[in-house]
N, C-alpha and C positions, 0 to 999 in steps of 0.2 A: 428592142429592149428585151433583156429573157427573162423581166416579170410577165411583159405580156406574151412572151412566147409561151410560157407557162401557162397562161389563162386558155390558150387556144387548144389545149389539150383537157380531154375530160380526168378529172377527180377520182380514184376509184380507189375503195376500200376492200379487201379482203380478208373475209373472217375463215375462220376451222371452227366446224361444227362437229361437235360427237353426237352424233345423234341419237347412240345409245346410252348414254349419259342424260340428254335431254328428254328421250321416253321411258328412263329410269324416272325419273323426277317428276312427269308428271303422273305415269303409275302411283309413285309414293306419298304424291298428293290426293290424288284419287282414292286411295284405300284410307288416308287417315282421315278426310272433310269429307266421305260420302255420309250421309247421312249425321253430322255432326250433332245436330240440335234435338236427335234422340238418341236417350230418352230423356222426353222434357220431365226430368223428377232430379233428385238429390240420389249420386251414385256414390256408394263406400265414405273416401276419404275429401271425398268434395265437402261432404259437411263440415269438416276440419278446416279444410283450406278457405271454405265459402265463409266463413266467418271471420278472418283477417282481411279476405278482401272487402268486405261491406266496412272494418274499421279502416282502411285504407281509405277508401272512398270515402270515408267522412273526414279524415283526420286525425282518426284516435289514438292514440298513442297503445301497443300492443308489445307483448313480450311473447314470443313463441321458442319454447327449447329445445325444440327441434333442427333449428340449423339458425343461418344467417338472413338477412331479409332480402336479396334480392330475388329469390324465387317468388316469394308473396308479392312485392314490387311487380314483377311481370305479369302475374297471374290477377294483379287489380290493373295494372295499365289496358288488359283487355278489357275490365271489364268497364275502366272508363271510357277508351272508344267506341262501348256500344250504348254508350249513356246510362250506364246502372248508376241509381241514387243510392246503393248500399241498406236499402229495406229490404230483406227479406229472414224468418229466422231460421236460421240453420240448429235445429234442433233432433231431426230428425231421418236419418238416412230412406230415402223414398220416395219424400216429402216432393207432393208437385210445386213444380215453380211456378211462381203469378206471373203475370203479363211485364210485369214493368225488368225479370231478370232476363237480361239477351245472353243466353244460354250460349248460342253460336261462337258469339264473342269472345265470353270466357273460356271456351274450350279451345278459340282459334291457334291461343301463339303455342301451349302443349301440341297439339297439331303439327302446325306448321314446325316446329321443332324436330318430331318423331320423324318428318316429313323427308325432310332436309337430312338428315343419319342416311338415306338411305344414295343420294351422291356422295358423302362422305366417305363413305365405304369404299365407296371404288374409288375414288382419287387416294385413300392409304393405299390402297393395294398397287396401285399402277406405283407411288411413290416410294414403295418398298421394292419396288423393279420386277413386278410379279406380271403375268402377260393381262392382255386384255382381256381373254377369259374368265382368268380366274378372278380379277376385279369384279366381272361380270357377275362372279356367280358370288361373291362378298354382298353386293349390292342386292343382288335378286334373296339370299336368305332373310336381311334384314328386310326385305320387302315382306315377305312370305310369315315372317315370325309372328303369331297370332299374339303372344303377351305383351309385346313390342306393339302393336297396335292398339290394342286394348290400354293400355297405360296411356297413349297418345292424345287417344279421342277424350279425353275426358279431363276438367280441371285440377290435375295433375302438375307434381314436378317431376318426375325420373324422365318422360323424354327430353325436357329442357336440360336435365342435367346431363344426360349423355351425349345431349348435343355439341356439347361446349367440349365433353372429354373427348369428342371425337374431334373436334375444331381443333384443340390442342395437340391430340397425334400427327393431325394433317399437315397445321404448321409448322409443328418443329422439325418432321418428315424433308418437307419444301426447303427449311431453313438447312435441315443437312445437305440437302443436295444443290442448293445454291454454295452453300459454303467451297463444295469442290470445283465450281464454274466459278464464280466470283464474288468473294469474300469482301464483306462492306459496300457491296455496293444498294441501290435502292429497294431489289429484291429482297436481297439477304438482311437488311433491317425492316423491311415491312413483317418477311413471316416469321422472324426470332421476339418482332414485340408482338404479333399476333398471337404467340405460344405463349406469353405472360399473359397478353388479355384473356385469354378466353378458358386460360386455367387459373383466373381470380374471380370470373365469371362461373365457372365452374364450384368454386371452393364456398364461392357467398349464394348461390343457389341450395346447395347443400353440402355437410361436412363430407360427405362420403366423397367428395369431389375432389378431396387433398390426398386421397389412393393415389390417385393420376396424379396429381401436380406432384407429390415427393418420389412417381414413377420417373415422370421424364425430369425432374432434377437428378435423376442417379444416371440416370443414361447419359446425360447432356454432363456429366462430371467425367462419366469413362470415357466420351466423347472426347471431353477438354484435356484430359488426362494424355493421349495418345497425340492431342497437339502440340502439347509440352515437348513431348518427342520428338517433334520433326524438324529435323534441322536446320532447313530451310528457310523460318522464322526466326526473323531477331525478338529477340526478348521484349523491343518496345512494343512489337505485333502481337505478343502471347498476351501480353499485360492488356494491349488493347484488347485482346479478345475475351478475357477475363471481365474485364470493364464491362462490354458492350452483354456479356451472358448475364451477370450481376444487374444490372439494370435492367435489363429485359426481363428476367427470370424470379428477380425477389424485389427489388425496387419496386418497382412498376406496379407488380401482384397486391402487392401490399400495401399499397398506396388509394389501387381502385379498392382493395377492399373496406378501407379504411371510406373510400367516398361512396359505399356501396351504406353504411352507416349515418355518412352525413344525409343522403337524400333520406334516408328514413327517417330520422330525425329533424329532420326540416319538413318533412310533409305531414309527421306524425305529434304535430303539437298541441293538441286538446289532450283534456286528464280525461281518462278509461276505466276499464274495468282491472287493468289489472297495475296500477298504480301503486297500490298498497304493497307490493314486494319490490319497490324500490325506496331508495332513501329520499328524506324529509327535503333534501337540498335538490334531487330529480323531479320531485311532485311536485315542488315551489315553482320549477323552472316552465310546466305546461300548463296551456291555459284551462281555466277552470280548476274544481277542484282544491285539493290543498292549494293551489296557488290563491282562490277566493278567499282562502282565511288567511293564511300568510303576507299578502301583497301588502305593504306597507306600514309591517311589524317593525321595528326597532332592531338593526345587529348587535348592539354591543350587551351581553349581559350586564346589570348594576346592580348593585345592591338592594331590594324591594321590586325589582323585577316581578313578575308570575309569569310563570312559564308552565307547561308541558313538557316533558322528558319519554322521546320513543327509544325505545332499546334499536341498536344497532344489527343486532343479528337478523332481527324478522323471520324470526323460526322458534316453534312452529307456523307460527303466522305474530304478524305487525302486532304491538300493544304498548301499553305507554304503562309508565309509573304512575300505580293508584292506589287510591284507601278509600277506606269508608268506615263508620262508626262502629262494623261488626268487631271483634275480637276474635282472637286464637281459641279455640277452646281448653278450658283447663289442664284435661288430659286427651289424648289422640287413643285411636282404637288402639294402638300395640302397649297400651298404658306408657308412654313417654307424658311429659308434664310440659306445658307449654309457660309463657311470662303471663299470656291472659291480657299481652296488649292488643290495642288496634291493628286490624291487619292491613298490611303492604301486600299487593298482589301486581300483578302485569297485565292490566286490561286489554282489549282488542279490538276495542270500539272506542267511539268519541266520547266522552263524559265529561261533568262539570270537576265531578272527584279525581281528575285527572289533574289538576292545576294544582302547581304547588309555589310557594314564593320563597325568594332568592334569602336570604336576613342575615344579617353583619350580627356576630356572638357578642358583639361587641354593645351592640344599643337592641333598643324595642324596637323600632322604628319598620316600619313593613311594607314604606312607601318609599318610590326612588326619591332621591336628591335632589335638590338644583344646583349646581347641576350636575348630572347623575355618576355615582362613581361606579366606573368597572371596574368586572372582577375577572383577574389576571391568572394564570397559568400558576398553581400552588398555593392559590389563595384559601383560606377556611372559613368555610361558609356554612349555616344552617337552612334546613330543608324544611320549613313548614307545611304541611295540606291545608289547602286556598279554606277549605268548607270546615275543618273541625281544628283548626288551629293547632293542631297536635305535631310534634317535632318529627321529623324523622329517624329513628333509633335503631342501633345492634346493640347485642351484646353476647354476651357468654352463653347464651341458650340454645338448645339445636336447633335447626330449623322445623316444620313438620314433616317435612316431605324429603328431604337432604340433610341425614342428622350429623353428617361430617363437617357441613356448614352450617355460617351462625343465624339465628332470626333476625329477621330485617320485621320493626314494627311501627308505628306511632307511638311516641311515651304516652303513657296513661301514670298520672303519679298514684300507686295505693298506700301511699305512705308506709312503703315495707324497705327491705335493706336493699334497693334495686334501684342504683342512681339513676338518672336520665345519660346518655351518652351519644349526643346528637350531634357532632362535629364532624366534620368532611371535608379534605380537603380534593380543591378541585384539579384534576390532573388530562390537561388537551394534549390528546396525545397526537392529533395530527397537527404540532403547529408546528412552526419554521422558527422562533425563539423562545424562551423561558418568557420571555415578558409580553408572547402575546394574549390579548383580550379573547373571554370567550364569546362565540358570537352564535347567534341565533342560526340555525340550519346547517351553518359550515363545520361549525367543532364538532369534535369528535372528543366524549372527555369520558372520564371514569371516577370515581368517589372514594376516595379510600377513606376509611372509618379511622378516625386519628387516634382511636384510643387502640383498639384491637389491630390496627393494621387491613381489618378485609375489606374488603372490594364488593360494589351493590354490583349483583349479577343476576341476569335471569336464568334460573335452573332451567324452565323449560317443563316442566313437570305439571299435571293439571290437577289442582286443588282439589279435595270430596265437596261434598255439597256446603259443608260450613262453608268455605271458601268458594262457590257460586260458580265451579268449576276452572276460576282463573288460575290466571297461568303463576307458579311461585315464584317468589325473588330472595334471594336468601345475602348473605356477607357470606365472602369465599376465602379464605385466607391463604390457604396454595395457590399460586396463579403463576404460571408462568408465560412470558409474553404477555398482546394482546387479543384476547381472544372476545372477539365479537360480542359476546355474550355479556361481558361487562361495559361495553361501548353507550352512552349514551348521548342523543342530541335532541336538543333543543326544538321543539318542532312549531310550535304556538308559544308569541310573548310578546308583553304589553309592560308597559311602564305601570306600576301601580300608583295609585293617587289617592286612596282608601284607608283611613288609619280605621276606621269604624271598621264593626265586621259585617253589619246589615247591609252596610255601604259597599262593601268590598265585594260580597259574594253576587252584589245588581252589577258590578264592575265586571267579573271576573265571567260573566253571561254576555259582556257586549263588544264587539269590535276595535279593535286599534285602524289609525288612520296616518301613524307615521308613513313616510314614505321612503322607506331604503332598500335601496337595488339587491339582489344577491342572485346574479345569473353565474349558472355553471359553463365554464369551459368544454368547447366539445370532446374535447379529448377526456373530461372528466367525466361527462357524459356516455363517452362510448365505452370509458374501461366498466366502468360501476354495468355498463346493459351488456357487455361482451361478458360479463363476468356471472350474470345473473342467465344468460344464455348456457355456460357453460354447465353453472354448479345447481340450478334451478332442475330439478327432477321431478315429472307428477310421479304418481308411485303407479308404478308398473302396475297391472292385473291380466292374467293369464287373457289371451281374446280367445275366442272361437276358431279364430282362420292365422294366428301364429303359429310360427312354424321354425326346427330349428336350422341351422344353415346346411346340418346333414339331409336334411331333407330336400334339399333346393338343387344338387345336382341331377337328384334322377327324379326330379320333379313330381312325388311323394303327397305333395298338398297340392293346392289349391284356392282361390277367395274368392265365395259367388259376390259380386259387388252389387248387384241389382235384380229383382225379381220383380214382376208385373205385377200387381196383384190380384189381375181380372185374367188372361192370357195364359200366363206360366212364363212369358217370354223373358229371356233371364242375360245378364252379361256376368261371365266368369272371365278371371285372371287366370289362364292357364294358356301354356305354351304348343310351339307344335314339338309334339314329342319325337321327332323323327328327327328335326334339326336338332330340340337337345342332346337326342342319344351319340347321331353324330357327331357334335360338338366334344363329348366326353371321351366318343371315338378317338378323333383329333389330337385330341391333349394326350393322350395315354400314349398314340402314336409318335407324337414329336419329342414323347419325353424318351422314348426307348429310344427312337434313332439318331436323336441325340449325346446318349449316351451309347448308344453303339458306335457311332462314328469318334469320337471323341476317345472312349477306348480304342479305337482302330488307331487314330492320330497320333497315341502314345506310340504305339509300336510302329510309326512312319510310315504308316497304312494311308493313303489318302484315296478314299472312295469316292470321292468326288471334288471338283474342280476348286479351286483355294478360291474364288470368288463367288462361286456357289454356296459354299462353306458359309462364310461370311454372313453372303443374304439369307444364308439358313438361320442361322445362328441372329441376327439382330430380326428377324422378321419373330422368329421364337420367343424374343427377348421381350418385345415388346408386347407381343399377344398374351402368351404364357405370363407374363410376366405382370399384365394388365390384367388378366382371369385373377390371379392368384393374389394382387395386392387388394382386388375391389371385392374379393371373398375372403381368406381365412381372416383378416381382421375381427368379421362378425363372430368368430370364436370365444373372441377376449372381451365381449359385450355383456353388459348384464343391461339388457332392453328387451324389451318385448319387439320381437322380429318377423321380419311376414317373407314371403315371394319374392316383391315385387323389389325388396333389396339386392336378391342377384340380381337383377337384369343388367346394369352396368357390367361385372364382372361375364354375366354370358354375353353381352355383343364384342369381348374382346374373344370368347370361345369360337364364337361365328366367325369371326375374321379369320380364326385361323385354318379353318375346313379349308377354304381352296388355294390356300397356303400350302397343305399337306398332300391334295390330290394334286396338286402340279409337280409335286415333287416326286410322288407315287408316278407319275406318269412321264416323267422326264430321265429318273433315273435308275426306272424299276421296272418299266417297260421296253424291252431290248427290242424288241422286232416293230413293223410295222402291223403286225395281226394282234399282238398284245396291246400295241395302241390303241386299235381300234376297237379291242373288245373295253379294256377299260373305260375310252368315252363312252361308251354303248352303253355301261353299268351306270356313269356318272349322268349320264341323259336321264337313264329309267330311275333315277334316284333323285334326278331334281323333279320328275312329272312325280316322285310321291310324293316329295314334297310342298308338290302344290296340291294334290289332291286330300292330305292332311291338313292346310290349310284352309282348305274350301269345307273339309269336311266340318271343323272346329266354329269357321268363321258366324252361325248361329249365335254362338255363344259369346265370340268376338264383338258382334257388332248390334247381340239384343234384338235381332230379328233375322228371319222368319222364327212365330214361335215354333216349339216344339214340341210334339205328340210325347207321352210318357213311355213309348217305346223308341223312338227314336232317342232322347234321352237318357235310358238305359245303355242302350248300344253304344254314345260316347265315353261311357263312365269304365275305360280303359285301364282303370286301377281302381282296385277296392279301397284303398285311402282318399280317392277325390271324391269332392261332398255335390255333388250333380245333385238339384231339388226337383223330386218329381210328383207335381199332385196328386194326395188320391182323392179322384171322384167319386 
């Protein structure tokens, strides 16, 4: 039988080991988890970042407008495997950790990220057809790079994010050079979706991470561009190939990021701290919180309703339409003259004087119906305040604070020639027909003043003291479009049942018990928190350790992140300044010979071989090309900017150093004596470079401390801020 003939022969498997590959990797495990868990304290931006993950860890629902959430995702999935309960307060940069935070943990997957960049490296290099050497020596700088480690070790995202943009170079790399072996086959579809995944992975860690992704969709287009051309393809094959890069490349991307949003939002369903800068219909939808007073409120507005009205904008900050018994003052400091009614202001807190009820112009009546009539998209309606009875009014007056708009107040009758003008008709402007119902959380409506024409809108503008500093609300009679400002929804409402007013106002203190659903769609969910990610800005303030992007080539600054307090012993973000000089080397180098060749090319000069050319020229493209999209953009930033924003843009600089010396040595070096002496320089120049690295490495890894003359000695630029105690 030759099953069993089979059996009687031994099994054997054959692997290929790189072995300098594999003592790469554990090198670069070695340098990023030696000593991991110090120092046990709060270092720079860990206090930033340590405070999403503890709301992670409970649940909280969090808005951070700094990028997308799956970096904060990663960086609490550590700190869940190490069992953190998310107590601790991140208050204070220094701050020791208690016992219960596993420090180790949280810094593990920045680590092992940083870790992993450093085989990266060399698998581009080898995949851009460069020799083993020079892989070697791609792999050995990012080994060596002291600010490259230093961002690693520590609860950080830039090495998680370089990870991915370097995952993404690799793939699509692998995916070019399958493509010329064999196109569609199991290969050639693993690493063209791998190029989607881990540049969606990239994008939802951080924004900076869409440099790369709209880098390799321009390559991957001149790519596709040059397939068009080849004849040798029928049209159903181009289209297929079109298909299969469109799915890979934007489908796909777009898709995880999109489910990079759902897990956050499914794990982040408790009400937070920062709730209040989303809408009434997002607050409702998490538990606690607005959802405690909201949960089984009534949707339909009707006629005797009481409700709450929060302005749509929420800026400057969240506040609801309110009164109170005070008045306008007579005259205002610029002597303008006020109506001397009840004032309308945009409070920012919860109050009673917050409630006002719905009333048909038509009757007295101030309690719903049985059963209760809604009120419809155009209908006209009066605005009563729950607490002074007093109507809602504009009229012909200027406002205090906005004298081109009109005064929004309470009628107060003085029996003078100043009718009451309290009519409004209602206008949803997100609905889907004329005849829909307005409804509790979901509408979005505006007031238009029936008599004047204006619109209740929040100016925005903070009242003097007569006005308690609230926020003003005026009639605006220019408007064009919908501008947030005039948006209001429903936030709190209760069926009223109260014709009394003593009655009304123990009413308008106590809870509803209706029970009607109003869950938001995710998709409505993601745009309203993508959107509040986007246009959400704290206000910049100058920091200590910003710095501008011209500074960040010849490495100018620096950011101490950590200092001992007993010790001196110190971790600084600074580079090895020998890789970055040669790095700048590099670029300066490939752009002239570049264009030195290229001008040659014109004149039918060919200095080097048409497939050299080529590998010149895409290996350029993508380095250079990577430098320069993950930098000059910070030009066009108005953000406060540090360091540690190049380093994406310098590990494509790195790459391309032994890019350059291979080329310097292969077509620049004519004899075998000039070979030799150039390795010779290229040896004595990687031992400084470790000897720069070792020398820095104090500072890298926050131990051994350091004497205040040693110290001194590193402080290499009069612009770097090295702290040196005086005793």
């Amino acid at each position: 039988m030759p099953v069993l003939g089979a059996l009687k022969r031994p099994v054997l498997l054959r692997a290929e080991i790189n072995v300098s590959l594999v003592a790469l990797a554990v090198a670069a495990v070695a340098s990023r988890l030696w000593g991991l868990a110090g120092p046990r304290a709060v270092v720079f931006d860990e206090v930033y970042y340590g405070q999403f993950v503890s709301l992670y860890v409970k649940r909280i629902f969090f808005v951070d407008d700094s990028g997308p959430p799956l970096g904060h995702a990663l960086l609490a999935l550590g700190g869940y495997l190490g069992g953190f309960d998310g107590n601790f307060l991140w208050n204070r940069i220094g701050a020791e950790y208690t016992m219960n935070v596993p420090v180790w943990s949280l810094r593990l997957l920045p680590a092992v990220a940083g870790a992993l960049c450093v085989p990266l490296a060399y698998q581009i290099l080898v995949e851009l057809r460069f020799s083993h050497c020079a892989a070697l020596g791609a792999a050995l700088l990012i080994l060596l790079e002291n600010s490259l480690i230093t961002q690693s070790r520590l609860m950080l995202l830039e090495s998680i994010l370089i990870f991915f943009i370097l995952l993404a170079v690799l793939s699509y790399l692998k995916f070019c050079n399958s493509q010329k072996r064999s196109p569609f086959s199991a290969t050639w579809w693993f690493w063209l979706l791998l190029t989607g995944v881990a540049c969606s992975c990239a994008v939802g860690v951080k924004y900076m991470g869409l440099f790369t992704y709209v880098l390799l969709l321009v390559i991957a287009g001149i790519h596709f561009w040059h397939l068009i051309g080849d004849q040798a393809l029928s049209k159903v094959s181009v289209l297929c190939h079109l298909l299969a890069r469109g799915l890979a490349l934007v489908v796909i991307p777009v898709a995880m990021y999109l489910s990079f949003f759902y897990l956050h939002l499914t794990l982040l369903y408790r009400s937070g701290p920062h709730d209040q800068i989303m809408t009434s219909a997002f607050q409702a939808s998490l538990e606690g919180g607005l959802a405690r007073i909201t949960q089984g409120q009534p949707l339909e507005i009707a006629y005797g309703s009481q409700i709450t009205l929060r302005n749509v904008l929420g800026k400057p900050m969240p506040c609801w339409l309110h009164s109170h018994k005070n008045t306008y003052p007579i005259r205002y400091e610029n002597g303008r003259g006020s109506s001397h009614q009840q004032q309308v202001t945009c409070y920012p807190f919860k109050d009673v004087n917050n409630w006002w009820i719905v009333k048909d112009p038509g009757t007295q009546q101030l309690v719903v119906s049985n059963p209760p009539r809604p009120i419809r998209h155009g209908h006209i309606v009066q605005l009563v305040h729950g607490i002074t009875t007093r109507y809602l009014n504009t009229h012909d007056v200027a406002a205090p604070l906005s004298p081109h708009a009109q005064e929004v107040s309470c009628y107060i009758d003085y029996n003078i020639s100043m009718p009451a003008q309290n009519l409004w008709r209602v206008e949803i402007v997100n609905r889907e027909s004329d005849a829909d119902v307005w409804k509790t959380i979901l509408s979005e409506v505006r007031f238009v003043h029936v008599n004047t024409s204006a619109m209740l809108k929040l100016s925005g503008v903070a009242l003097p003291d007569w006005g308690y500093r609230q926020l003003e609300v005026v009639g605006e009679k220019l408007s064009k479009g919908y501008h947030q400002s005039m948006l209001w929804n429903v936030e709190e409402h209760r069926y009223g049942k109260s014709q009394e007013q003593k009655e009304r106002e123990v009413e308008l203190h106590s809870p509803t018990q209706i029970d009607i659903s109003k869950n938001l769609s995710f998709m409505a969910k993601f745009t309203e928190l993508q959107w509040k990610i986007l246009t959400l800005k704290n206000e910049d303030t100058e920091h200590k350790y910003s710095s501008s992007p011209l500074a960040w080539i010849t490495m100018d600054t620096n950011i101490v992140y950590w200092l001992h307090p007993a010790s001196g012993a110190q971790i600084h973000l600074i580079g090895n300044m020998l890789i970055w000089t040669s790095a700048n080397a590099a670029t300066l180098a490939y752009l002239c010979l570049f264009l030195w060749y290229l001008l040659r090319r014109r004149r039918r000069i060919c200095d080097v071989p048409e497939d050299v050319w080529w590998a010149w020229v895409f290996a350029g493209g993508l380095c250079v090309g990577g430098w320069a999209a993950n930098y000059l953009p910070f030009f066009l930033m108005e953000k406060t900017l540090f360091l540690y924003h190049y380093l994406p843009a310098l590990t494509f600089q790195i790459l391309l150093i032994p890019v350059v010396l291979q080329h310097l040595n292969d077509h620049f070096c004519r004899s075998q004596l000039s070979k030799h002496m150039f390795q010779a320089l290229i040896v004595a120049w990687f031992s400084s470079v470790y000897l720069t690295y070792r020398t820095f490495s104090p500072l890298t890894y926050g131990e051994p401390p350091l004497s205040p003359a040693e110290l001194r000695a590193l402080r290499w630029k009069e612009s770097w801020d090295i702290l040196i105690r005086k005793h």
